[in-house]
C-alpha angles and dihedrals in degrees: 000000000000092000096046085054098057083044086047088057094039084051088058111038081060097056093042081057095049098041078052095049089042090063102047099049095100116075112215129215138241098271089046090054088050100053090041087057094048096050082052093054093048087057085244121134111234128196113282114246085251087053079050109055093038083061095048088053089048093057096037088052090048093044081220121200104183122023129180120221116191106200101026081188101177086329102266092139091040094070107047082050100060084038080073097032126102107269079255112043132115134243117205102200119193127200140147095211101070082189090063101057083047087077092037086052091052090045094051085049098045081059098054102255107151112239096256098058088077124058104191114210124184126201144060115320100237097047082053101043108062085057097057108091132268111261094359103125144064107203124017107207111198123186098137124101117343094199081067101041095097080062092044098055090048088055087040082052096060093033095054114093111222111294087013119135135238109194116184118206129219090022089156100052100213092309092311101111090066090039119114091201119105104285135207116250094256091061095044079050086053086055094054098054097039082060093042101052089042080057116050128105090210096057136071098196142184140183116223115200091219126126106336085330137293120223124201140178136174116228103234118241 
């Protein structure tokens, strides 16, 4: 037992290394690094270049038109999601701090997205989203409050066109959500959409190890 246990370390120290090495495979570019520091400066998280990317490839599989993002933050996401995006799709972009979608505006700018690629919304998610229309996305992004993202994925829900996908950011909490150990509400409230997303009979889902997880699911035709 002694030995399969040192097996065991020396397993996962290589897969700490690879999920390291996985994401940071994508190199990003100047106005990326702009709006991440910025988001550093402003105290906020943003995606991890692997979360990115993953995102990127998801819009660009889906060939995705309209995509809701729930949190634009400095626009870090944002931008690797209208990388993926149709030249002439449209990112709707949700967030309570104005200020904040001031620097993501100037980042999607700084890339070379053209100013209608991008409709900024502010405000709380769930006053939003009930105003944006039925069927009318391809991909819901959520990385707002997690004590709200049972309610998210019920509006992401109505707002995904058939085969269209809802992917939730930061899903394992910094390793809390597999914790034993007494949790905070937001992370009982992760629990519960994680379960309820494995669950459902509406929803094809999958959980990426990438960043602080990234959970997606296909709306079912």
């Amino acid at each position: 037992m002694r030995q399969l246990r040192g097996q065991e370390r020396v397993i996962t120290a290589n897969r700490q290394t690879s999920w390291a090495f996985a994401d940071a495979f994508v190199a990003e570019d100047e106005a990326l690094r702009w709006a991440r520091d910025r988001a550093r400066e402003a105290g906020l998280r943003s995606v991890s270049p692997g979360t990115g990317a993953a995102l990127r490839l998801l819009a660009a599989t889906t060939d995705a038109k309209a995509v809701a993002e729930i949190g634009t933050g400095t626009g870090v996401s944002g931008l690797y999601l209208l990388h993926g995006m149709r030249p002439d799709g449209v990112l709707t972009t949700v967030d309570p701090e104005p200020e904040r979608q001031q620097f993501a505006r100037a980042a999607f700018r700084a890339a070379g997205f053209a100013a209608n690629r991008a409709r900024f919304i502010p405000g709380r998610a769930l006053d939003v989203l009930p105003r944006l229309a039925d069927g009318g996305y391809d991909l819901v992004f959520c990385d707002g409050d997690r004590l709200e993202s049972l309610d998210c994925l019920a509006e992401s829900l109505r707002l995904l066109r058939p085969g269209g996908l809802v992917c939730f950011e930061g899903v394992f909490a910094d390793g809390r959500t597999v914790d034993s150990a007494a949790q905070p509400a937001e992370v009982l409230r992760l629990r519960e959409l994680l379960r309820a997303v494995r669950e459902s009979q509406e929803l094809m889902a999958t959980l990426l190890p990438v960043g602080d997880g990234l959970l997606c699911a296909v709306r079912r035709g």
